[in-house]
MMTF fields as JSON, N, C-alpha, C and O atoms, coordinates in Angstrom:
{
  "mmtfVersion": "1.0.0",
  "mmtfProducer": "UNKNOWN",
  "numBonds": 367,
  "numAtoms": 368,
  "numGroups": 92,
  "numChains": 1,
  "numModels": 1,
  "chainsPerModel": [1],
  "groupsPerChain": [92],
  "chainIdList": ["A"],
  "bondAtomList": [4, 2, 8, 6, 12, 10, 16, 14, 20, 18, 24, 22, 28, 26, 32, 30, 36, 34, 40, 38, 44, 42, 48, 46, 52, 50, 56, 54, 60, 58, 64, 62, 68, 66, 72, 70, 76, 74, 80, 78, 84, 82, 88, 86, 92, 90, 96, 94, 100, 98, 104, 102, 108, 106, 112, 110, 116, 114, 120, 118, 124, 122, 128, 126, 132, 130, 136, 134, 140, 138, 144, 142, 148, 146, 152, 150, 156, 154, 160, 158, 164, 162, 168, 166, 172, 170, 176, 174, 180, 178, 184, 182, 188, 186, 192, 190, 196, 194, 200, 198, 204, 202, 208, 206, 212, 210, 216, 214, 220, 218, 224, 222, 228, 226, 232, 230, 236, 234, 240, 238, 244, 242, 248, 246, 252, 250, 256, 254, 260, 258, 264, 262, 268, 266, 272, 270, 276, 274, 280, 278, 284, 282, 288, 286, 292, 290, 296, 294, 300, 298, 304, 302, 308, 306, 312, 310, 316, 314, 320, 318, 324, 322, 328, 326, 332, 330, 336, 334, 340, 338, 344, 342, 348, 346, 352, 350, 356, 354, 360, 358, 364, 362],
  "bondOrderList": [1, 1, 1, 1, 1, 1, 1, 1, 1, 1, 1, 1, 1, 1, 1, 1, 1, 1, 1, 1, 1, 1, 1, 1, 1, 1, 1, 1, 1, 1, 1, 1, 1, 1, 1, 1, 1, 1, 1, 1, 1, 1, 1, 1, 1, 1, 1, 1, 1, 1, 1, 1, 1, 1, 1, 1, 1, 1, 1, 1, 1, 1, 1, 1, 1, 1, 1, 1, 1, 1, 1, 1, 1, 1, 1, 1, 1, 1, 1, 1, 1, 1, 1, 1, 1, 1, 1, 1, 1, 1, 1],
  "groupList": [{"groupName": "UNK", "atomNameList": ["N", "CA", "C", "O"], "elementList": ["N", "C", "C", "O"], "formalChargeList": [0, 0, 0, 0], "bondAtomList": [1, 0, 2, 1, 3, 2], "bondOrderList": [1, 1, 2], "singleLetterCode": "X", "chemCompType": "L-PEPTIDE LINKING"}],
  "groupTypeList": [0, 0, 0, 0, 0, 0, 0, 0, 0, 0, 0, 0, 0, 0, 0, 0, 0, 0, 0, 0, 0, 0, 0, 0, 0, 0, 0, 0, 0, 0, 0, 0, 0, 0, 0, 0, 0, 0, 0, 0, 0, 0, 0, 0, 0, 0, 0, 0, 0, 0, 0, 0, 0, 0, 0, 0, 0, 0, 0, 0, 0, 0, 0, 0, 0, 0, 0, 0, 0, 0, 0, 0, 0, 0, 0, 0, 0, 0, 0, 0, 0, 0, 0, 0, 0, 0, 0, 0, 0, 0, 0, 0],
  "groupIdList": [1, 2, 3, 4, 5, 6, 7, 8, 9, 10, 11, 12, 13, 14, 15, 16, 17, 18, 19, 20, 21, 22, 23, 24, 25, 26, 27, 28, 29, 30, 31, 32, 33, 34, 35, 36, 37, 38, 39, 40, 41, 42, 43, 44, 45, 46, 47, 48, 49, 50, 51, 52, 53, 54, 55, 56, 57, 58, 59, 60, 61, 62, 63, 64, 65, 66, 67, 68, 69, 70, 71, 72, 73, 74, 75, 76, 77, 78, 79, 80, 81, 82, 83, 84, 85, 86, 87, 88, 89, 90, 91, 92],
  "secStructList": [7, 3, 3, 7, 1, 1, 1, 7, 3, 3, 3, 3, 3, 6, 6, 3, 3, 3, 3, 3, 7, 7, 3, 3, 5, 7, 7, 6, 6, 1, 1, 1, 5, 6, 7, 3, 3, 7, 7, 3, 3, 3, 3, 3, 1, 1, 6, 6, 6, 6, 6, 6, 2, 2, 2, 2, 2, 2, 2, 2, 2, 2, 2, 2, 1, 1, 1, 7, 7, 7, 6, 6, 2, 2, 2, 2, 2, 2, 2, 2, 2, 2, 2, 2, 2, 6, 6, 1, 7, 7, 7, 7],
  "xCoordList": [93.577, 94.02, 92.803, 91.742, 93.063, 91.949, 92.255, 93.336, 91.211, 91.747, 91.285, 90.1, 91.717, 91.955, 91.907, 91.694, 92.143, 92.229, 92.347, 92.864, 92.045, 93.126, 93.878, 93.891, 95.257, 96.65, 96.99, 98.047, 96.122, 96.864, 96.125, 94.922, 96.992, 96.216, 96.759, 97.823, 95.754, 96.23, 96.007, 94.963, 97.732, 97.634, 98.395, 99.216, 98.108, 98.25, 98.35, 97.661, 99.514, 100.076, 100.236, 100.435, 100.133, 100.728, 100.929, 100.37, 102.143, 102.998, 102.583, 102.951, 101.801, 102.065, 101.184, 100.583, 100.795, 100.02, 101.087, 102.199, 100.712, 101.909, 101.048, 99.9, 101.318, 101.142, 101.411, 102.409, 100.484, 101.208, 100.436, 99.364, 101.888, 101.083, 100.708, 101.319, 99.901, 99.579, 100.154, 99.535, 101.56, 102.107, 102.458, 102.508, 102.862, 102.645, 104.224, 104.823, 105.278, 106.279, 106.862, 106.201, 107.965, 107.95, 109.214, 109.456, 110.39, 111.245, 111.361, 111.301, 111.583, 111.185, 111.932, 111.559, 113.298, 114.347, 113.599, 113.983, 112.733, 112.086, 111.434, 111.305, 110.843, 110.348, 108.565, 107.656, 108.504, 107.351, 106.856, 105.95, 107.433, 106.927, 105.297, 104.59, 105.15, 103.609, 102.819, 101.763, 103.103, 102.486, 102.302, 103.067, 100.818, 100.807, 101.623, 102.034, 101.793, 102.651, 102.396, 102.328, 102.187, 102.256, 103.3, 104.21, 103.318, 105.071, 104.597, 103.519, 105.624, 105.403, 106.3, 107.466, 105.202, 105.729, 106.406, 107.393, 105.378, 105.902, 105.082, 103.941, 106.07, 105.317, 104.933, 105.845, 103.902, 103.2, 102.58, 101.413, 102.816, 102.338, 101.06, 100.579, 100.105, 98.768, 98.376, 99.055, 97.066, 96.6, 96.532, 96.556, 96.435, 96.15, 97.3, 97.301, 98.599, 100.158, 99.712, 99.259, 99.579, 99.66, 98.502, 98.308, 97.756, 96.87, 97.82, 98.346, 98.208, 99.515, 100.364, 101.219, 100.577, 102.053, 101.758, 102.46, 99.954, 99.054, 100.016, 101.153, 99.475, 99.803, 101.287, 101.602, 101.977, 103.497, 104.066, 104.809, 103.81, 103.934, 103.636, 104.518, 101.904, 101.584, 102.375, 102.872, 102.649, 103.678, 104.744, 105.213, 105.131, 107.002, 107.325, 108.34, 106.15, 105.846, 105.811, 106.537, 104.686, 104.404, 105.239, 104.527, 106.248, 107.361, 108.915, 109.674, 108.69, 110.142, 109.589, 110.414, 108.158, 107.769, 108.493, 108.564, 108.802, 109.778, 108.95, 109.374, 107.743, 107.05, 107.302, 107.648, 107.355, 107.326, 106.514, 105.513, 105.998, 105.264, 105.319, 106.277, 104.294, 104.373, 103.883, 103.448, 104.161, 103.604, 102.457, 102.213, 101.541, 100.101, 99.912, 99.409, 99.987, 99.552, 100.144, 99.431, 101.25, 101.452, 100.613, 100.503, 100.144, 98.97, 97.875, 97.189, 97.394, 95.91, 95.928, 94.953, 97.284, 97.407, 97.323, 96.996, 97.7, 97.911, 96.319, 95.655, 95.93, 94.438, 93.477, 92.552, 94.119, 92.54, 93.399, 92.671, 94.385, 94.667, 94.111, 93.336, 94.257, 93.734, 92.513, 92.216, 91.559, 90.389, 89.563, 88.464, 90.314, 89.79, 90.083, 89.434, 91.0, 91.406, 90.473, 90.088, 90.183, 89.207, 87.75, 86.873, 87.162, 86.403, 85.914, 84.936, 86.672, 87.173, 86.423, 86.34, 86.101, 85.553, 85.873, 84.949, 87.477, 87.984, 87.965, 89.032, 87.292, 87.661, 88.705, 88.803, 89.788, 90.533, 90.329, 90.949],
  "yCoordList": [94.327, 93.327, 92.488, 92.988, 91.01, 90.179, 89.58, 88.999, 89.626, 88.887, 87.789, 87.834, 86.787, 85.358, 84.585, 83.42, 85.557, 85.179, 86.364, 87.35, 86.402, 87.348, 88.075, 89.273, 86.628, 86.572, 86.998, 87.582, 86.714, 86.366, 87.302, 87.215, 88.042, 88.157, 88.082, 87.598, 88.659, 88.519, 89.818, 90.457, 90.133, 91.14, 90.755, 89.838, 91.427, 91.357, 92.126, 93.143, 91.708, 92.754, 92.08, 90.873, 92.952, 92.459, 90.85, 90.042, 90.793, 89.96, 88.751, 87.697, 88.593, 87.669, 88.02, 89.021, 87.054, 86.93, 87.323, 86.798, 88.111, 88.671, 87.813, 88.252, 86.621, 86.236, 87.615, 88.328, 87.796, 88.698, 88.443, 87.997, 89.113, 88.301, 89.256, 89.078, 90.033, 90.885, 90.48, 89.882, 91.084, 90.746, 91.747, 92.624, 92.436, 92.857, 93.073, 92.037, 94.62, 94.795, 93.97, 94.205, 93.021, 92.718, 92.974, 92.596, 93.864, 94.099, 95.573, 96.777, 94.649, 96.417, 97.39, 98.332, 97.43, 98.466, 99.172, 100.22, 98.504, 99.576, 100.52, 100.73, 101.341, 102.781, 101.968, 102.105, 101.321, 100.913, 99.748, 99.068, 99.499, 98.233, 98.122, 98.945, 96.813, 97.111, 97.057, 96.444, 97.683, 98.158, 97.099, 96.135, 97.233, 96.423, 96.832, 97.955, 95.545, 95.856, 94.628, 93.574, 94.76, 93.813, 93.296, 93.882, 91.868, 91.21, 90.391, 89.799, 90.441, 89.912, 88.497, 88.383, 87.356, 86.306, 85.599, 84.87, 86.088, 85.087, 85.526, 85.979, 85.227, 85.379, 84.516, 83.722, 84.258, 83.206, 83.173, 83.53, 82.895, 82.742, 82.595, 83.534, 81.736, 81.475, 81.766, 81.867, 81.898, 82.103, 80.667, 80.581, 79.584, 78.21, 78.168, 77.926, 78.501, 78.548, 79.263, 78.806, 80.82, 81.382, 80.95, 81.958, 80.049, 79.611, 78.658, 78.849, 77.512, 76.951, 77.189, 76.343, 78.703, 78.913, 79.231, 79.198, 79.65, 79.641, 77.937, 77.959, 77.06, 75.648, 75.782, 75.726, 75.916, 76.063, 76.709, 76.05, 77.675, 78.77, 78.151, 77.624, 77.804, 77.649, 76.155, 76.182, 74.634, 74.184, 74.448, 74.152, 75.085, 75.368, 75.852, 75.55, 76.767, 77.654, 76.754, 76.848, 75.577, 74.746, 73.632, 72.744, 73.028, 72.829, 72.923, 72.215, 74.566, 75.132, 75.763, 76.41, 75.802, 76.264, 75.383, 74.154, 75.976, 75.372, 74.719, 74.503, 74.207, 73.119, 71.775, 72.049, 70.622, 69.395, 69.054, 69.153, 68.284, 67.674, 66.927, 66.956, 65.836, 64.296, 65.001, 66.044, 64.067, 63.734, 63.488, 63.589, 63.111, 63.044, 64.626, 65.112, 65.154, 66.885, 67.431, 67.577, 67.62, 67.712, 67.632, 68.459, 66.301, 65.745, 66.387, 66.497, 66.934, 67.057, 68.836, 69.273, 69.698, 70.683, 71.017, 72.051, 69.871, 69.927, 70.116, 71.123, 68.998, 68.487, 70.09, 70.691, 70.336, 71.693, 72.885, 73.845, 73.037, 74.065, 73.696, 74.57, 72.754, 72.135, 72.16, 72.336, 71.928, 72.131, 73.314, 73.482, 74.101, 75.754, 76.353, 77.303, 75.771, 76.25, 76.083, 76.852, 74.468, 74.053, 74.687, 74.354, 75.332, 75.043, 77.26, 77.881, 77.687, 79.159, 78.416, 79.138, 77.499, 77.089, 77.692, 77.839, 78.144, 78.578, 78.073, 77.463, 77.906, 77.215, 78.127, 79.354, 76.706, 77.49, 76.646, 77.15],
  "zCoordList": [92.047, 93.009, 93.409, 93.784, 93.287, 93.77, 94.958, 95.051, 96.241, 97.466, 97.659, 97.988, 97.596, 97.599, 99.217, 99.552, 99.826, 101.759, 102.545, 102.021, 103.436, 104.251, 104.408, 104.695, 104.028, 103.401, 101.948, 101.71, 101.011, 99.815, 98.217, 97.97, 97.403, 97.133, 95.243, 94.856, 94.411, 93.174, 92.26, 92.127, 91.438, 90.559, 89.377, 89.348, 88.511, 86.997, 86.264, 86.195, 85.328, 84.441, 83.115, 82.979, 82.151, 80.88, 80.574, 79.833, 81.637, 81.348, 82.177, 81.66, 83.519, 84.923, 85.267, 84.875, 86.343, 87.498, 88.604, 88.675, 89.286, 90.833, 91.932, 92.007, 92.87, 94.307, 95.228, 95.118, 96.007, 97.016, 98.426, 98.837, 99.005, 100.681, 102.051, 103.104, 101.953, 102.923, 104.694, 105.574, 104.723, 106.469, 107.153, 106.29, 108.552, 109.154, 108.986, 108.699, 109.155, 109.441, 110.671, 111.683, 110.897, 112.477, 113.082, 114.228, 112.071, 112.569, 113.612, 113.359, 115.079, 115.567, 115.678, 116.376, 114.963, 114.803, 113.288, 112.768, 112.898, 111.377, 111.945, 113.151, 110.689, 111.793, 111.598, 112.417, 110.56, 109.958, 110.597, 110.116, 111.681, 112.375, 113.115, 113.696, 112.793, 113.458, 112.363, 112.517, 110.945, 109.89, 109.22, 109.227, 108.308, 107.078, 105.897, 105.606, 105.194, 103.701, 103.083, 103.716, 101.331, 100.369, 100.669, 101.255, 100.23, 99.602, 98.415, 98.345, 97.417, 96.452, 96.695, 97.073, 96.294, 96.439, 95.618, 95.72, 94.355, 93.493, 91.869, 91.779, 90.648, 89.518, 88.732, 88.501, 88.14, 87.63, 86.143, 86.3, 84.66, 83.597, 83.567, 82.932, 84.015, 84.501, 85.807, 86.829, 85.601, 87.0, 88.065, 89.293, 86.937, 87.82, 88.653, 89.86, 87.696, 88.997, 89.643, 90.692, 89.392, 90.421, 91.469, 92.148, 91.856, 92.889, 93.29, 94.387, 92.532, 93.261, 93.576, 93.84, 93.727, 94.465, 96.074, 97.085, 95.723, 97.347, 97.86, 98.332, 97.693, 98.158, 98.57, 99.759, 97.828, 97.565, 98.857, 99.585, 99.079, 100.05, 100.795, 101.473, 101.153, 102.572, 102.892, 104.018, 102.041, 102.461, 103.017, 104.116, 102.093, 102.599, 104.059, 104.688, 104.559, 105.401, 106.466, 107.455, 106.214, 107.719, 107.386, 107.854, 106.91, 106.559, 107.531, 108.192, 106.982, 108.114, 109.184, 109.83, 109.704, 110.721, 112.461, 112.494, 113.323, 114.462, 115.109, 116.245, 114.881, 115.377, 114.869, 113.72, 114.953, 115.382, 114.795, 115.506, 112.894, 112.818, 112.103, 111.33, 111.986, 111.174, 109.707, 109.219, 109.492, 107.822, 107.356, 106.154, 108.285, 108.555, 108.962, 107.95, 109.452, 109.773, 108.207, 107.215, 108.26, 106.783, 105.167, 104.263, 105.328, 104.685, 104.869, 103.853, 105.977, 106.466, 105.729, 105.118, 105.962, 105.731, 104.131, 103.549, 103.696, 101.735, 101.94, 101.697, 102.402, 101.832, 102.455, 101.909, 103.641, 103.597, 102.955, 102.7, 102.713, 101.805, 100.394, 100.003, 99.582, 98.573, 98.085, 96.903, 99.264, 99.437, 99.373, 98.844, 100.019, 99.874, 98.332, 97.892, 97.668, 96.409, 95.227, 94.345, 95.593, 94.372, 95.142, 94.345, 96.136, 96.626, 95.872, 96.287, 95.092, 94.67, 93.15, 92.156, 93.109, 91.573, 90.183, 89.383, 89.77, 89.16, 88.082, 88.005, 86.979, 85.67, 85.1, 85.066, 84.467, 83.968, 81.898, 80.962]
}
């Protein structure tokens, strides 16, 4: 497993690149609440997708998030998520 953030991290098999997203149980009727756990986000042929599905995600995310925002915040969010990606100097 490679950690990529915090949040995010990367595994591989055979076949794929696995996205996965290190979050916190938050349902509090689980017994496991409170707890950390993988989630698998997403599977990816290359690794370059699978770094864009980082982008992908964190869009969609501040997107349907219940805050209120322009298209300019939006923008600013591509651009420093974007930024941190190429900034991982990944040749592919």
């Amino acid at each position: 497993m490679i950690k990529i953030t915090d949040r995010f991290y990367i595994t591989a098999n055979t076949n794929c690149y696995t996205l996965t997203e290190k979050t916190t149980v938050k349902d509090t009727e689980s017994k496991n609440y409170g707890q950390e756990m993988f989630k698998d986000v997403g599977y990816y042929s290359t690794l370059e997708n699978c770094l864009n599905g980082i982008l992908k995600t964190v869009v969609r995310e501040f997107i349907s998030s219940e805050e209120i925002n322009t298209v300019y915040e939006l923008k600013e969010q591509i651009k420093l998520t974007t930024d941190f990606l190429k900034s991982l100097n990944l040749k592919f």
